[in-house]
C-alpha positions in Angstrom: 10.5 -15.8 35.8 8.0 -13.3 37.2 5.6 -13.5 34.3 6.1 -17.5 34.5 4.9 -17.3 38.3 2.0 -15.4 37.7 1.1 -18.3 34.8 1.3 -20.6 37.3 -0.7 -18.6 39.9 -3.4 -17.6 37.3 -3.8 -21.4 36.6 -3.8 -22.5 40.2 -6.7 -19.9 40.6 -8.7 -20.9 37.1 -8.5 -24.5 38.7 -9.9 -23.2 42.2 -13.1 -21.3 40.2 -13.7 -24.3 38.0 -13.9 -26.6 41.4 -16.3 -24.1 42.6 -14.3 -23.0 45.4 -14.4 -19.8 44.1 -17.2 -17.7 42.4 -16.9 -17.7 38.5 -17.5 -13.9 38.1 -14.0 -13.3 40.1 -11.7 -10.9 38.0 -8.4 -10.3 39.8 -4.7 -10.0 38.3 -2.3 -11.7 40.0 0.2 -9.4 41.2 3.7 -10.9 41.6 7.0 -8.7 43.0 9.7 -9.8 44.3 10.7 -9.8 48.3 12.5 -7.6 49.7 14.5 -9.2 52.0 15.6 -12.8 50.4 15.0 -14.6 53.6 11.4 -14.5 52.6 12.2 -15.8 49.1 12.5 -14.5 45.5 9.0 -13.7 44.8 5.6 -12.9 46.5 2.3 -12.6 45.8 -0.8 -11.0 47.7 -4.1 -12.3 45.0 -5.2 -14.0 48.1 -5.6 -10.7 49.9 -7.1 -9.5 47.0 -9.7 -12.4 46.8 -10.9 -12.2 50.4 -13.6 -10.0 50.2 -15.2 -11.1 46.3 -14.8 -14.8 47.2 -16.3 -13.9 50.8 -13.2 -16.5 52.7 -10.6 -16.1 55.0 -7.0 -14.6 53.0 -5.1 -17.7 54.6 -7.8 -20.1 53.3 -7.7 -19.1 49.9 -4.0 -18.6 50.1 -3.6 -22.6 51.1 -5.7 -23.6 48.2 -3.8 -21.5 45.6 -1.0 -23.3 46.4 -2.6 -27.1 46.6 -3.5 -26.0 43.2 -0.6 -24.7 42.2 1.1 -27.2 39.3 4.8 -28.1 40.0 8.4 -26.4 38.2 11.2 -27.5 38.8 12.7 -24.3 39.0 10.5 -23.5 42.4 12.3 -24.9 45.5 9.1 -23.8 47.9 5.9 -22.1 48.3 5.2 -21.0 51.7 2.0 -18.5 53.0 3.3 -15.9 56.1 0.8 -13.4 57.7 -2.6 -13.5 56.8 -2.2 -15.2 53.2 0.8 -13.5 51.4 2.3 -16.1 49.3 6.0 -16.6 49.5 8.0 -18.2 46.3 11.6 -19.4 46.7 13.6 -20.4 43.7 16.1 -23.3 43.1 19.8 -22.4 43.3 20.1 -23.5 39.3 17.0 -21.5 38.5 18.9 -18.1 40.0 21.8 -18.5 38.2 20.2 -19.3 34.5 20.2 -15.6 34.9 23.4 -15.4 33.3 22.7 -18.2 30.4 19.3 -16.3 29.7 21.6 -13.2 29.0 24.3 -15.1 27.3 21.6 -16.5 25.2 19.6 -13.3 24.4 22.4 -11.0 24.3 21.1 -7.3 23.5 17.7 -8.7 23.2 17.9 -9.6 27.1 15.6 -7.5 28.7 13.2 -7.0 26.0 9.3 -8.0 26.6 6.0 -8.0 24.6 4.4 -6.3 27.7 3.4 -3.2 25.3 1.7 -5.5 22.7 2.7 -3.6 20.0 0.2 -1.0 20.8 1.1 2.5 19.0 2.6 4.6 21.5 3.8 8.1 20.0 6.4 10.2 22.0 6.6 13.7 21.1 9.6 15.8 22.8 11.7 18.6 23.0 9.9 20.9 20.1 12.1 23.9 20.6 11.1 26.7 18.9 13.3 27.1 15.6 14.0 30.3 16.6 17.8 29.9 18.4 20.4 27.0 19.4 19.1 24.5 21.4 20.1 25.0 24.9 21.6 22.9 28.7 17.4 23.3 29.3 16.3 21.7 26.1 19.3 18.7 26.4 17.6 17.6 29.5 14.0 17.1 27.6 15.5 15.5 25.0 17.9 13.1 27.0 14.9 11.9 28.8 11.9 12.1 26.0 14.8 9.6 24.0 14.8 7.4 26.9 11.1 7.2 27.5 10.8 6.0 23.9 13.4 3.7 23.9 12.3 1.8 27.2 9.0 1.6 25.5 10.2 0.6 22.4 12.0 -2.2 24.4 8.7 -3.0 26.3 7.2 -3.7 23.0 5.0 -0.8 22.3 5.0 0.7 18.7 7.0 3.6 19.4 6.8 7.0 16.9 9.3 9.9 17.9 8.3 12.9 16.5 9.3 16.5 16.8 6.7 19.3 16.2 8.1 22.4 14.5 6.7 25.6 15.5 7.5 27.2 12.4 4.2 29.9 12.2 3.4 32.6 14.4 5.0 35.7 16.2 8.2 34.2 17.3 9.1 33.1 14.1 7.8 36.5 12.7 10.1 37.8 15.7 13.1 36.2 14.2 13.0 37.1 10.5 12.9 40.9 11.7 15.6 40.3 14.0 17.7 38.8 11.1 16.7 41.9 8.5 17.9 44.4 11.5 21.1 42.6 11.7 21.5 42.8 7.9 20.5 46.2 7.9 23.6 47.0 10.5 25.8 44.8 8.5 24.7 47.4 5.4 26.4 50.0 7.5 22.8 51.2 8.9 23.2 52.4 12.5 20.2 52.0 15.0 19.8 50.7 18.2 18.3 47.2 18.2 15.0 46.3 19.6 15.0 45.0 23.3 12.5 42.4 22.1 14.5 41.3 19.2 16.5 37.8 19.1 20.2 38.9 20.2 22.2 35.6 19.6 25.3 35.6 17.5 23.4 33.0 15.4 21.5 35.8 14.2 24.3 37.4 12.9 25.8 34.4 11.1 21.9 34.2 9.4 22.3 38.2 8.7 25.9 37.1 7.2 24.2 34.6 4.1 21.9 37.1 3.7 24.6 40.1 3.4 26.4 37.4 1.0 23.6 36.9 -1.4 22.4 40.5 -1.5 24.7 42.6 -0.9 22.9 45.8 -0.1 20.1 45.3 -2.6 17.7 44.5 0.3 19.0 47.6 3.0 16.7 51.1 3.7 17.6 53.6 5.4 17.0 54.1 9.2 14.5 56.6 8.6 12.3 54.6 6.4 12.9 51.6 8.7 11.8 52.9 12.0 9.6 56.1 10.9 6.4 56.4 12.8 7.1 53.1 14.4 5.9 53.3 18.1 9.2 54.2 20.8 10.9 50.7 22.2 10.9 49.9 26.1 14.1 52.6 26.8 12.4 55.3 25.1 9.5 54.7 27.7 7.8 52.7 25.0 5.9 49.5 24.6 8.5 46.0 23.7 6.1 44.3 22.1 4.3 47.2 20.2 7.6 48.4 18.9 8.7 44.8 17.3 5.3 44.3 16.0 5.4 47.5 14.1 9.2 46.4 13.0 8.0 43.2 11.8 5.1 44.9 9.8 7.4 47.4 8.5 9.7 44.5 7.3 7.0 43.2 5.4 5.8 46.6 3.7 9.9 47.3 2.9 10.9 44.3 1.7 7.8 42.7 -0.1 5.8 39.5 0.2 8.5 37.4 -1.5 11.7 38.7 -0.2 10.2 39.1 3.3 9.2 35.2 2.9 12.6 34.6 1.5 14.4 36.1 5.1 11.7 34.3 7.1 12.5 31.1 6.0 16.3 31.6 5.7 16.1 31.9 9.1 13.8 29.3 9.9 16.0 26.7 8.0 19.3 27.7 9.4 18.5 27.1 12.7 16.1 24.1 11.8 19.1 22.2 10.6 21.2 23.3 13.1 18.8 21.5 15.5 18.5 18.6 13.8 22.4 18.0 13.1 22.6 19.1 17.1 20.4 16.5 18.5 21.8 14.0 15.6 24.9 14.2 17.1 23.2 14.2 20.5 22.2 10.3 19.5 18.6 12.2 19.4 16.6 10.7 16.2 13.2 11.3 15.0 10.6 9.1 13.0 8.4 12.5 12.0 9.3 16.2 12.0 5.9 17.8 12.3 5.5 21.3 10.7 3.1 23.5 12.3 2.4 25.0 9.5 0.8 22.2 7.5 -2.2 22.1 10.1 -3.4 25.5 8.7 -2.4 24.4 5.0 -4.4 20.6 5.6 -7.4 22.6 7.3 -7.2 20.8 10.1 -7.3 24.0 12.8 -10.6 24.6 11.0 -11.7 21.4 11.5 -11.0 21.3 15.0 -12.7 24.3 15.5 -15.4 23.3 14.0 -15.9 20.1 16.1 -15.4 22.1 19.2 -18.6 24.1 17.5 -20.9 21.4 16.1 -20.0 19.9 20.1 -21.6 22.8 21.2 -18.8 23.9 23.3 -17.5 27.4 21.6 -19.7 31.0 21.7 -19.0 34.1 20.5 -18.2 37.2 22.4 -16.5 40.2 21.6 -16.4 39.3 18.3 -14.2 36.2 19.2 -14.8 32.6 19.2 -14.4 30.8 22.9 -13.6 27.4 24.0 -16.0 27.3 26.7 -12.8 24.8 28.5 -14.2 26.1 32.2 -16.8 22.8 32.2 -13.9 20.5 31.8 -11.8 22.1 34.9 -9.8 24.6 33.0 -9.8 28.0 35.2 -11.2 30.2 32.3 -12.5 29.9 28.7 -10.1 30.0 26.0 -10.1 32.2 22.6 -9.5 29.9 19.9 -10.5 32.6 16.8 -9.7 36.4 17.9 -12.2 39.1 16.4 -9.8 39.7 13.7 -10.6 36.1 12.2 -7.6 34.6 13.0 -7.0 31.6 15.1 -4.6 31.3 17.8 -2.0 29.3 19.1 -4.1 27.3 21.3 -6.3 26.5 18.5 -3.4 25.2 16.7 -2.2 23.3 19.5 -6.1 21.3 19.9 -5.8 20.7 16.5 -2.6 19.1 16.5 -3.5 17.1 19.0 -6.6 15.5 17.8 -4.1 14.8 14.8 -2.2 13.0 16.7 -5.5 10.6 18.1 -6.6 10.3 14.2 -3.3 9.3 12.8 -4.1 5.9 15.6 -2.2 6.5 18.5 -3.2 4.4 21.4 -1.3 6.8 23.4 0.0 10.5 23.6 2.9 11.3 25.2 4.4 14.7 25.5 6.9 15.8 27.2 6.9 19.6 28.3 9.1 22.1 30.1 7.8 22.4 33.7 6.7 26.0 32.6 3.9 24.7 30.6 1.8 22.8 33.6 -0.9 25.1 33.1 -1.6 24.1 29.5 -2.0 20.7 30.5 -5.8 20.5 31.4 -6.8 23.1 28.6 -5.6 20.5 25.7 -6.9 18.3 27.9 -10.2 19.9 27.8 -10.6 20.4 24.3 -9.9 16.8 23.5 -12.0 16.2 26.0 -14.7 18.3 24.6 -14.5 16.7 21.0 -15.4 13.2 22.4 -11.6 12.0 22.8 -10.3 10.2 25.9 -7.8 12.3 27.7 -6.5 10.0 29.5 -4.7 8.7 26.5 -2.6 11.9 26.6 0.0 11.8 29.2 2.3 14.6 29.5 5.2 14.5 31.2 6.8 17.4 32.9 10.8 18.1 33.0 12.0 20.5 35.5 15.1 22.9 34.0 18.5 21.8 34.4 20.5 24.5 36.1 23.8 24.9 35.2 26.9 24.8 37.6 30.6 26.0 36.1 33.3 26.0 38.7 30.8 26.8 41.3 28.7 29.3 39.9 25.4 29.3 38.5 25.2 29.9 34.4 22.7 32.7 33.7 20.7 31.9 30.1 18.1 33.8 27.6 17.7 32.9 24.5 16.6 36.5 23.1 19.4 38.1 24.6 21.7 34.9 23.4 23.3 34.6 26.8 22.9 30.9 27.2 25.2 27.9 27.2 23.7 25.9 24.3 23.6 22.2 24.2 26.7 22.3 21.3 28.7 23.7 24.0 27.8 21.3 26.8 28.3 18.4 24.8 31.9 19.7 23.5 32.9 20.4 26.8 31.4 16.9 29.0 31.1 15.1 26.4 27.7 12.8 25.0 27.6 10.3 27.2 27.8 12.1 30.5 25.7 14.9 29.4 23.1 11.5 28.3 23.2 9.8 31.2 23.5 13.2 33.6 19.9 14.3 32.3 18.5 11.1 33.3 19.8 10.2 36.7 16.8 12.1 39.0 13.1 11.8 38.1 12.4 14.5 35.4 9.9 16.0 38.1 13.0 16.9 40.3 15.1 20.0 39.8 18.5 19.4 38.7 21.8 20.2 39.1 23.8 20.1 36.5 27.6 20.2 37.4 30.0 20.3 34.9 33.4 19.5 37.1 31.9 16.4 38.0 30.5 15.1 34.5 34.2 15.3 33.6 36.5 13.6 36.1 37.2 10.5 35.4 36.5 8.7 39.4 33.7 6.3 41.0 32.2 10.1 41.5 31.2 10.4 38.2 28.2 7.9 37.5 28.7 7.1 34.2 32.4 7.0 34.1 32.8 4.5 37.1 29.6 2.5 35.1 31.4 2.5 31.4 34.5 1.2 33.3 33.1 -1.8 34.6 31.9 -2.7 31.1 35.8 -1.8 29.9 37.0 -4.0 32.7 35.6 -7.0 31.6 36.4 -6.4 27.8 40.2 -5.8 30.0 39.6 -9.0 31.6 39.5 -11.3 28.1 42.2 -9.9 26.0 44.3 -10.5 29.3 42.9 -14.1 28.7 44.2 -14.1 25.4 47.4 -12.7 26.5 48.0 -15.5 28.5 47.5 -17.9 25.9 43.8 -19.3 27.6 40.5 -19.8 26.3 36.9 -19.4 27.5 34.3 -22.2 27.4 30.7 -20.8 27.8 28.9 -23.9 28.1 31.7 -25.4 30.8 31.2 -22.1 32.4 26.8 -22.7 32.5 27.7 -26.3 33.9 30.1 -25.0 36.7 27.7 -22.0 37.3 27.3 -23.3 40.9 30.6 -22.5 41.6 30.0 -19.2 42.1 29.1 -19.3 45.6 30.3 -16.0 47.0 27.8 -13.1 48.8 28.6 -10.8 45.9 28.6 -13.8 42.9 25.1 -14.3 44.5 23.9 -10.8 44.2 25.0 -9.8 40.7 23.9 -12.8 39.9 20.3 -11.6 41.1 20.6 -8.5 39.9 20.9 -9.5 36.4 17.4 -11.7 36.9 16.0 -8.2 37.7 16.6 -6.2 34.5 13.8 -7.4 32.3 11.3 -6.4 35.3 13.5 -3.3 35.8 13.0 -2.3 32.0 9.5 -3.0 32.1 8.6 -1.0 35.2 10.9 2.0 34.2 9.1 1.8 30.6 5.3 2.0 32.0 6.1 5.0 34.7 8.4 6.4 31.6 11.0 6.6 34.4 14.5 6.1 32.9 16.5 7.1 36.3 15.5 3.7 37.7 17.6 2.6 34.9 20.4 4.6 35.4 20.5 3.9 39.1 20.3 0.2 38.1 22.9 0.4 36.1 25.1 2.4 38.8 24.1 -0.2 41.3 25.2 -3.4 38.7 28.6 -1.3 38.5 29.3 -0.5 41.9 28.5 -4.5 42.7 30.7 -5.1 40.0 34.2 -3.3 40.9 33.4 -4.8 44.3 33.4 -8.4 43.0 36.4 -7.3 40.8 38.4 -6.2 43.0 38.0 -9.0 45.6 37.9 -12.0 43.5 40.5 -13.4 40.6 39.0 -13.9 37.3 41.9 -15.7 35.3 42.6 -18.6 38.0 44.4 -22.2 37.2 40.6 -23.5 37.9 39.1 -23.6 34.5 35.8 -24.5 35.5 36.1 -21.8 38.4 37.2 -19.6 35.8 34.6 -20.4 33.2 32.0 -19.4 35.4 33.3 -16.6 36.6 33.9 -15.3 32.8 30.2 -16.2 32.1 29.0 -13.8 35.1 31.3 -11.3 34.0 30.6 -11.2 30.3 26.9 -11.6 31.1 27.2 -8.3 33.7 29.0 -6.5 30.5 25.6 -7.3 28.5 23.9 -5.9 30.9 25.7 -2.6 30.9 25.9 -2.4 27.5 22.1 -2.8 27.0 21.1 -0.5 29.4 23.8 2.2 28.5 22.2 1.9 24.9 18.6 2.7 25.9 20.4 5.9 27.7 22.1 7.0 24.6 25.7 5.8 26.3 28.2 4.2 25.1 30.0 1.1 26.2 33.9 1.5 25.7 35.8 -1.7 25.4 39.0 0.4 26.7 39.3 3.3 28.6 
């Protein structure tokens, strides 16, 4: 109904600039919301505010000629201008409640728009390091990064989920050593483990396959493992020195190929485990992007290169700089150290302006809150090869802090004291933990308490929200119990029976979802959602519990079936963009 308003609006004002009441180079969009408080009607617009100054007129003129020139629906009871132009549109009784036929009708397409245009839209998210479990931090990113794309998706945008791998570099490097140490202890080798080394049990389990395989074949001795290799942190040493020299050690002991071979046992074992994790966390992905295939394609070199033949990189030191300080960045960037190799961020530009030539309309990543600072370099360098940054969006997700039983759950990943996501989902289940992420903007801090996630009360959100849709689902199989029957179409004839407060109301907040979808969808803000959805519930169980559903009326009863099967929709829709389920029992 909005997007039909602002039709009739938009034609209303093409007929005013064709009858040379207004000038033909006008250009204004015709912005329609709806009130506020109903006593001012169901929808409002303020283009005659907006028109004043171009056209050079009075608001309440123009505002008086919009709607002399406004053609006629019957589904619009009145138009009328308050203050100085707004323009007030009230709705016909029978045009508020086809609400509930248009979501009878559409069923779980109700709520879905062409507002995106099927422009290519990718969403890349969560992109854990494969280098441990996912953990409660990464469940929130990906709970919300699945939501974003699906509202878009829903908006009609083209929607591509991908994952980007980080599967080169020191952490990985990091990893494999840490793996061959734990091998080497499960050999019978005593040492004491690097502070800087992955700590998880996971490592151990890796360590395990390996020890199956190979036996001892691929152990040394202590002395030939840590020999001239610089003291750790305890011994008054250097952290990162002493797993470098580990790692390079690893190499030299093992050999190219069976080095390679415990590097990517690694990698793989925890890959999958992330991918079955987040399978299971209703978390699915159009493209898993391997970092290394940007070095192996050339395309780091090719960004570099651009950034060169752009005039924006110079040498000193022997390194290559991004000279990212004339597009706002607070100091140059080394994207080729003196050594000849390139460096993370290099990686990182490159994969980006892979991302604009694969034909994305739009970028957006979403990021721990940790990585704010990184934000205007990419942006800078994309800038700096002639791409548009605004096209990049990346949204930031604050860390979900863990409450058990009142206390606060400490996590690391290298020292694998962390509650991982397996855990929380085992323990809350999917659909709270889902819906949990997403119920406060992802720019707020969160909470995340575990005691509440699993009681089963109007407290907990998504429990007292899945029970209104098991209610109704209650509601018909008492129907059949009772030897009844339900007649949709008697029910759309009798709607205006339903002539209660709360009838009313859920009646408009059904009309609202498709605008709810599509505003959540462009400020990739899936909490409005979920406290829609809370709100449809709560007005629900209130109707519910005041009214009787199965009366002797059948019209009555019709209707009120309709409304109740048509909130159930609803739920169920929205739930589904959230990754929730909708129970038919609980």
């Amino acid at each position: 109904m909005k997007a039909d308003i602002q039709v009739l609006f938009q034609s209303a004002l093409d007929a005013l600039v064709a009858a040379g009441e207004l000038p033909t180079d006008i250009a204004v969009a015709v912005p329609v919301t709806r009130t506020r408080d109903e006593a001012h009607g169901d929808f409002a617009t303020s283009v005659a505010m907006q028109l004043a100054k171009p056209a050079r007129r009075k608001p309440r003129e123009i505002a008086e000629a919009l709607v002399a020139h406004l053609p006629q629906d019957p589904r619009i009871e009145a138009v009328e201008i308050a203050g100085p132009g707004f323009i007030n549109v009230r709705l016909t009784r029978a045009a508020r409640l086809g609400a509930i036929e248009a979501v009878l009708e559409h069923g779980p397409d109700y709520g879905r728009s062409m507002i995106g245009a099927g422009r290519r839209v990718q969403v890349e998210f969560v992109s854990a390091n494969p280098t441990g479990p996912l953990h409660v931090g990464h469940g929130r990113g990906a709970a919300y990064g699945a939501a974003v794309a699906s509202l878009l998706a829903t908006a009609g945008f083209a929607v591509q989920r991908e994952y980007y791998v980080n599967d080169a570099g020191r952490q990985m490097s990091i990893l494999a050593a840490s793996v061959w140490l734990r091998y080497l202890e499960r050999c019978g080798i005593t040492f004491a483990f690097p502070v800087n080394g992955y700590k998880g049990e996971y490592v151990r389990e890796i360590a395990e396959v390996l020890y199956t395989e190979e036996g001892d074949a691929w152990a040394a001795d202590a002395q030939a493992v840590f020999a001239d290799v610089p003291p750790d942190e305890p011994a008054g040493g250097d952290k990162e020195l002493h797993i470098d020299a580990l790692i390079e050690r690893a190499r030299a002991l093992l050999g190219d190929n069976r080095y390679r071979y415990v590097f990517e046992l690694g990698l793989n074992r925890i890959l999958d485990d992330i991918r079955e994790d987040l399978r299971e966390f209703g978390v699915e992905y159009d493209v898993w992007y391997s970092e290394r295939t940007l070095a192996e394609r050339g395309l780091v070199h090719k960004a570099v290169e651009r950034l060169r033949e752009a005039g924006r990189v110079y040498e000193q030191d022997g390194a290559l700089w991004f000279r990212s300080t004339e597009f706002g960045d607070e100091k140059d960037r080394v994207v080729q150290r003196d050594n000849g190799q390139t460096t993370y961020f290099a990686s990182d530009i490159a994969y980006h302006m892979d991302k604009f030539e694969r034909g994305f309309e739009r970028v957006i990543n979403v990021w721990g809150a940790d990585h704010h600072g990184y934000v205007p370099r990419v942006k800078a360098a994309l800038q700096a090869m002639g791409e548009d940054p605004a096209r990049l969006d990346v949204l930031l997700v604050q860390f979900a802090i863990l409450y058990r039983g009142g206390e606060r759950v400490q996590m690391s990943t290298r020292s694998g004291s962390f509650v991982t996501l397996r855990e929380l989902r085992d323990e809350v289940g999917k659909d709270a933990a889902r819906f949990f992420y997403v119920m406060r903007a992802a720019s707020q801090h969160m909470d995340f308490d575990l005691d509440l996630a699993k009681s089963q009360s109007s407290d907990n959100p998504v429990y007292y929200i899945q029970y209104a849709h098991a209610r109704v689902s209650s509601v018909m199989r008492q129907l059949a119990e009772k030897g009844l029957t339900h007649d949709p179409v008697h029910g759309a004839a009798n709607a205006h029976r339903l002539e209660t407060a709360q009838e009313i109301a859920l009646v408009s907040q059904l009309a609202r979802y498709p605008e709810l979808i599509e505003d959540a969808a462009l400020a990739a803000e899936p909490h409005q959602l979920a406290h829609f959805l809370r709100e449809l519930a709560q007005g629900f169980h209130a109707w519910y519990n005041a009214e009787q559903f199965l009366v002797d009326d059948a019209a009555l009863r019709d209707a009120r079936l309709n409304l109740g099967l048509a909130i159930q929709q609803v739920i169920r829709n929205g739930l589904g963009l959230l990754g929730v389920s909708a129970p038919e029992a609980m």
